[in-house]
Backbone as JSON Lines, residues from 0, in Angstrom:
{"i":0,"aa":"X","n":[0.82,-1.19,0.0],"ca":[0.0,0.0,0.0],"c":[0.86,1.25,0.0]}
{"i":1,"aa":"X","n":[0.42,2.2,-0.75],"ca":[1.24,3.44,-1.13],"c":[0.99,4.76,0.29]}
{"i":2,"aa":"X","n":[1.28,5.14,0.5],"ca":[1.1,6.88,1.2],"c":[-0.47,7.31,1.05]}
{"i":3,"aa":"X","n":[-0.85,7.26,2.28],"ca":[-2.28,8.14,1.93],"c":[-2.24,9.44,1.17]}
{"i":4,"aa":"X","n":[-1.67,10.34,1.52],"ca":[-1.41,11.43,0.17],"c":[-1.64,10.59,-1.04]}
{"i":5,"aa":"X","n":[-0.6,9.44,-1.71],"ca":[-1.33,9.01,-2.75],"c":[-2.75,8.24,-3.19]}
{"i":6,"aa":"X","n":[-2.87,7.58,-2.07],"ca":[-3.98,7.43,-2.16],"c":[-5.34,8.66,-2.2]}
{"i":7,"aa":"X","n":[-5.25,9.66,-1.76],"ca":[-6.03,10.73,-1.64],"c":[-5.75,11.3,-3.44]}
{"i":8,"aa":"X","n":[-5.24,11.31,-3.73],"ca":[-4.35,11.61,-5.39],"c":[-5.39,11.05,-6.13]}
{"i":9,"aa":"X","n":[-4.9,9.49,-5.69],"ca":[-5.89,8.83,-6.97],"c":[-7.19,8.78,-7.41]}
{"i":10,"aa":"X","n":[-7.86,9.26,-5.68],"ca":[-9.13,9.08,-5.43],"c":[-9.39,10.59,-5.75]}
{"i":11,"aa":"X","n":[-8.94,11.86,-5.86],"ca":[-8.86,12.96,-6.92],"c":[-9.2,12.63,-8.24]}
{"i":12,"aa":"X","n":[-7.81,12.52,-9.11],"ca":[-7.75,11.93,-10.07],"c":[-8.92,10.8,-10.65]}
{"i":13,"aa":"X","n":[-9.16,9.84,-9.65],"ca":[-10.61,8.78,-10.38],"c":[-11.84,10.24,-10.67]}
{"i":14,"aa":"X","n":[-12.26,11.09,-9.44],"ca":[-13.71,11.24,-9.41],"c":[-13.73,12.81,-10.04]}
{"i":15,"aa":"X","n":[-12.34,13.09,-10.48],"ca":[-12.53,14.77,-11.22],"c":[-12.54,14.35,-13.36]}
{"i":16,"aa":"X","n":[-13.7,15.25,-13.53],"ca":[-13.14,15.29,-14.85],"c":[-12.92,15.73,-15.91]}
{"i":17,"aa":"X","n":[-12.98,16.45,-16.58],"ca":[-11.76,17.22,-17.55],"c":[-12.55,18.85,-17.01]}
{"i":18,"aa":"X","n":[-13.7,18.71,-17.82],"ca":[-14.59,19.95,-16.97],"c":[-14.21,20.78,-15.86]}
{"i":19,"aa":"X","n":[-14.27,19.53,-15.18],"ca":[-13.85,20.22,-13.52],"c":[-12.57,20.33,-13.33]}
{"i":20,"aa":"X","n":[-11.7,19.88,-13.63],"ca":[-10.1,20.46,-13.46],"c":[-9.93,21.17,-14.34]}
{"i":21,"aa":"X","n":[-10.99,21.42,-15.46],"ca":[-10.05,23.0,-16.08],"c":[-10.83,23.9,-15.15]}
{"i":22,"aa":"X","n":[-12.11,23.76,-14.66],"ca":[-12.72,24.75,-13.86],"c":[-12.11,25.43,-12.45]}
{"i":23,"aa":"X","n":[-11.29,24.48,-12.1],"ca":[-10.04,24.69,-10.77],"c":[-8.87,25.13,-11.86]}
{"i":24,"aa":"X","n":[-8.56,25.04,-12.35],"ca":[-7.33,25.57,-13.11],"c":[-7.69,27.21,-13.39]}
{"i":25,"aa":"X","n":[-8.93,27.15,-13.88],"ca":[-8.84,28.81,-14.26],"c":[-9.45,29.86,-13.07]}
{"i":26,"aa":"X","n":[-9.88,28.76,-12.0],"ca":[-9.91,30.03,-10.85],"c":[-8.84,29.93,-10.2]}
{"i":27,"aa":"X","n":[-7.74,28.77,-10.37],"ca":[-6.26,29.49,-9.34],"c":[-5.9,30.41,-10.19]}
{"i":28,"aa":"X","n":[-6.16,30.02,-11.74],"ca":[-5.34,31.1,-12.88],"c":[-5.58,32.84,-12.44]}
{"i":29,"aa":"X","n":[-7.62,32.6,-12.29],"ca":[-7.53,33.61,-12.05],"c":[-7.3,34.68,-10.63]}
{"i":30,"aa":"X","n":[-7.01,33.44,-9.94],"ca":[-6.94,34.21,-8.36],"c":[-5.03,34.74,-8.41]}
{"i":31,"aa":"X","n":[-4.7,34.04,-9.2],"ca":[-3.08,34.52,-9.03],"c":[-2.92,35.54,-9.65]}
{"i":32,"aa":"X","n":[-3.62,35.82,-11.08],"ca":[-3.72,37.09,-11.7],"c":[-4.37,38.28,-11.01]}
{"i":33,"aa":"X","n":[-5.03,38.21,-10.24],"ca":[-5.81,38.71,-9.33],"c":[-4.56,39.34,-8.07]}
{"i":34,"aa":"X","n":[-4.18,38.43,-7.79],"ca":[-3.32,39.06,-6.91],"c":[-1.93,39.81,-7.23]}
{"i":35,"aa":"X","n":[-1.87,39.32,-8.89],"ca":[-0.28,39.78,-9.58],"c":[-0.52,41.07,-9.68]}
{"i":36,"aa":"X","n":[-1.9,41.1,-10.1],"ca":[-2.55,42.94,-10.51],"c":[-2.84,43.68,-9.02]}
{"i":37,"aa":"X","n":[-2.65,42.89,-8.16],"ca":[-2.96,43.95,-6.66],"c":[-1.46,44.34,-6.4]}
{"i":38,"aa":"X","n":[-0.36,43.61,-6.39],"ca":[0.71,43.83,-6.12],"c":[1.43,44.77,-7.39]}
{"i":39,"aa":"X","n":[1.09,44.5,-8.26],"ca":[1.45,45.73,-9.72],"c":[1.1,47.0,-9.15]}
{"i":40,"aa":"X","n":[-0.49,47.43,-8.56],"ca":[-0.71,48.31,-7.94],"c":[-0.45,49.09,-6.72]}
{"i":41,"aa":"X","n":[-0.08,48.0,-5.98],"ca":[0.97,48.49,-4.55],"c":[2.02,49.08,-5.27]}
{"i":42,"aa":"X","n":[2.74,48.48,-6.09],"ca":[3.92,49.11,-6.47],"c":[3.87,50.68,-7.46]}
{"i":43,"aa":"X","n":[2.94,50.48,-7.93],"ca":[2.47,52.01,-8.71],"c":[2.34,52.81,-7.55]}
{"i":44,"aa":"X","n":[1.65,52.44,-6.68],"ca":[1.4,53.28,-5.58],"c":[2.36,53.87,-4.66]}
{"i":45,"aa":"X","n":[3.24,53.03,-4.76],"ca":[4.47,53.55,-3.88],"c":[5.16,53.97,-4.77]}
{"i":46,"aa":"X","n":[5.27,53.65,-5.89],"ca":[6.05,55.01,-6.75],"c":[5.73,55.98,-7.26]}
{"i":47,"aa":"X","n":[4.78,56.19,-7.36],"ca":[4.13,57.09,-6.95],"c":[3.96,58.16,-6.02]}
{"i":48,"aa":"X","n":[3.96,57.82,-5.32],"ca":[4.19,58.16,-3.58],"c":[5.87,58.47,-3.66]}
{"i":49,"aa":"X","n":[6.66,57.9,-4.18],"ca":[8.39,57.73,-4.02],"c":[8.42,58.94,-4.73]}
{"i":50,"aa":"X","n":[7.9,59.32,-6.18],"ca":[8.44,60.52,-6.46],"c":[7.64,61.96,-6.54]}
{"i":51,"aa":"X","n":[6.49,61.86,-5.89],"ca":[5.68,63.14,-5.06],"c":[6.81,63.22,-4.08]}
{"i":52,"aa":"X","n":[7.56,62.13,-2.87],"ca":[8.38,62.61,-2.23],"c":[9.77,63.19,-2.76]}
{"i":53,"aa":"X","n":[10.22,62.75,-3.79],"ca":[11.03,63.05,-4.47],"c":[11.19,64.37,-4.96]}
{"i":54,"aa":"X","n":[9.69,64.97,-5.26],"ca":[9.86,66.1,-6.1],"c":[9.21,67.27,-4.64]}
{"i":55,"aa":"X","n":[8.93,66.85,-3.81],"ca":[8.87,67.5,-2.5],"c":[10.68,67.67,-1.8]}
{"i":56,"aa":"X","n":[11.03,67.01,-1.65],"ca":[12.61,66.76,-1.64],"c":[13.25,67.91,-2.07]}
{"i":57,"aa":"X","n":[12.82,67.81,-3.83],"ca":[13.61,68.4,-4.62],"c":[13.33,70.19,-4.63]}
{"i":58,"aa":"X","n":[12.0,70.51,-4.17],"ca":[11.4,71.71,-3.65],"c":[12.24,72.07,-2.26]}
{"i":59,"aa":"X","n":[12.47,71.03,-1.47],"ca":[13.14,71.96,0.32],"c":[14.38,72.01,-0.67]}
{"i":60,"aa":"X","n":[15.1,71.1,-1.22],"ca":[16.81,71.1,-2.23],"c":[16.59,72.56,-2.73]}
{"i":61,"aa":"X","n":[16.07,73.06,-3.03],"ca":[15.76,74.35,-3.89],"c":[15.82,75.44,-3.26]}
{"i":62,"aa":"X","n":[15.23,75.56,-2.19],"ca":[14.7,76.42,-0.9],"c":[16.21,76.07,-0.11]}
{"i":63,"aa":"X","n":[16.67,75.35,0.14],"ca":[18.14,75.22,1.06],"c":[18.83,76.53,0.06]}
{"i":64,"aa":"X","n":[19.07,75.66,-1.4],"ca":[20.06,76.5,-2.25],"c":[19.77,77.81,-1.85]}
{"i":65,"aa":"X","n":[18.2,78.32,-2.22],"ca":[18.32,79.68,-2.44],"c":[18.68,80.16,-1.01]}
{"i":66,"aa":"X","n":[18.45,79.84,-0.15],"ca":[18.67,80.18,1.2],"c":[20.13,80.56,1.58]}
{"i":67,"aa":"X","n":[20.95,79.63,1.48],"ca":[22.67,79.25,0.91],"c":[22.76,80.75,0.39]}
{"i":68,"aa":"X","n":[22.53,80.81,-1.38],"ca":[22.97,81.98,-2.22],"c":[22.78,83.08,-1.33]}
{"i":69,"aa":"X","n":[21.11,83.36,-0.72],"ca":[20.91,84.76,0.18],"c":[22.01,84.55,0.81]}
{"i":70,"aa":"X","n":[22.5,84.03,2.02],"ca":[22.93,84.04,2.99],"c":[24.91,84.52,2.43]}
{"i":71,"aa":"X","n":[24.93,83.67,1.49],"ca":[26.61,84.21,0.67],"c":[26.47,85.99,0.07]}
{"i":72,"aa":"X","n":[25.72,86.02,-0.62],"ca":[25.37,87.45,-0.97],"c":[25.32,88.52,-0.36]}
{"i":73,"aa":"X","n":[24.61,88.32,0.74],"ca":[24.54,89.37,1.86],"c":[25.43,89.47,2.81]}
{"i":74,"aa":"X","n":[25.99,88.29,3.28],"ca":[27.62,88.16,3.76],"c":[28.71,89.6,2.96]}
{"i":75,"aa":"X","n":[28.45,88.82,1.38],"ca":[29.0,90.01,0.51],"c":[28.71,91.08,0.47]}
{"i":76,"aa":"X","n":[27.75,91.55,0.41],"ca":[27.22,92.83,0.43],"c":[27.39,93.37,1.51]}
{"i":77,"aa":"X","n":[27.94,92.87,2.92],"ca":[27.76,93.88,3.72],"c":[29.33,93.89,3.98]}
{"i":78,"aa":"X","n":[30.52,93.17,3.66],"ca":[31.71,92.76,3.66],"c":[31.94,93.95,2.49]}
{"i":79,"aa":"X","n":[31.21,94.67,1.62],"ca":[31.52,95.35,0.53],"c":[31.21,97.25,1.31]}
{"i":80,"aa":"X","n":[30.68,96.97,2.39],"ca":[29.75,98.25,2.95],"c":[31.19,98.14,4.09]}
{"i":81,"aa":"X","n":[31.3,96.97,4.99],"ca":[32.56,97.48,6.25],"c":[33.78,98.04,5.49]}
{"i":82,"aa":"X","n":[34.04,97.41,4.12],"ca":[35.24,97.73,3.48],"c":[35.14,99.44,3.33]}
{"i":83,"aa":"X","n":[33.68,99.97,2.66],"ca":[33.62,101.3,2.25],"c":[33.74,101.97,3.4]}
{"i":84,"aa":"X","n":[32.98,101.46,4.54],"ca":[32.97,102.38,5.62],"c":[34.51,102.54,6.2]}
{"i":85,"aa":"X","n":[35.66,101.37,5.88],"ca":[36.71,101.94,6.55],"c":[37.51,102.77,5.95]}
{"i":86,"aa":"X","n":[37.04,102.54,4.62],"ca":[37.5,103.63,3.29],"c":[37.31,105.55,3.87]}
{"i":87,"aa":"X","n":[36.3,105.2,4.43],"ca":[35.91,106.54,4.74],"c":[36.51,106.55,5.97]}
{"i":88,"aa":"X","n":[36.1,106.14,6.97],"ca":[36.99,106.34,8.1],"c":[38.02,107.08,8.16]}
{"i":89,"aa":"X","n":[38.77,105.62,6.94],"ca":[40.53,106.21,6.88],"c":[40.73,107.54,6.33]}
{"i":90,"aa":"X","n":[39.69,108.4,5.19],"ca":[40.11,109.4,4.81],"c":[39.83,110.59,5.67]}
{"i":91,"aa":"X","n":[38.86,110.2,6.88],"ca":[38.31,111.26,7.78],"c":[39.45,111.18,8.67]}
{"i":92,"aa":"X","n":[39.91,110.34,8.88],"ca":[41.14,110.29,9.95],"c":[42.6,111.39,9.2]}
{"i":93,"aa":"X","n":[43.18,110.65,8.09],"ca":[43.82,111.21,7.63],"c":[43.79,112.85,7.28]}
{"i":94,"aa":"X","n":[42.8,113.03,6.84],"ca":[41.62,114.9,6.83],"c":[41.65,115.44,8.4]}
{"i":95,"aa":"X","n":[41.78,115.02,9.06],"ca":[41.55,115.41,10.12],"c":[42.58,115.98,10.9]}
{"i":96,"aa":"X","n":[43.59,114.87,10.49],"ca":[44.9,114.46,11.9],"c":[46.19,115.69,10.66]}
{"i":97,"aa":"X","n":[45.8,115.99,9.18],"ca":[46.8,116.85,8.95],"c":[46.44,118.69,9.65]}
């Protein structure tokens, strides 16, 4: 005597017939397709989601820079104003002290 598993097999196999195992064939077919297309959609969804964050990202990246440039510029600009003011200084001193 063989393995009940096979025995359970055969006794499958005797009482199914063609009908009915294509009729189980095309609802696993279609339950796996079913689930291939839910997981296709998770993944749209999160990439989706990946580059709304991405291009949110790329908006603060933008906002840092310009922030950066202000912050170098006005450094400059006022590094361009202590320079003038000692410009003057020095000539009020010199005007003064002859």
């Amino acid at each position: 005597m063989g393995l009940p598993e096979e025995n359970n097999m055969k006794l499958l196999e005797a009482k199914m017939d063609r009908d009915t195992a294509i009729r189980i064939i095309q609802k696993n077919e279609r339950g796996r397709q079913g689930e291939d297309a839910a997981h296709k959609l998770k993944r749209f969804k999160l990439d989706e989601e990946g580059l709304r964050r991405g291009a949110n990202n790329q908006q603060t990246d933008l906002d840092h820079a310009a922030t950066i440039i202000q912050r170098l510029f006005r450094g400059y600009v006022t590094r361009l104003k202590v320079r003038q003011h000692e410009q003057e200084e020095l000539v009020y001193i010199y005007l003064n002290s002859s």
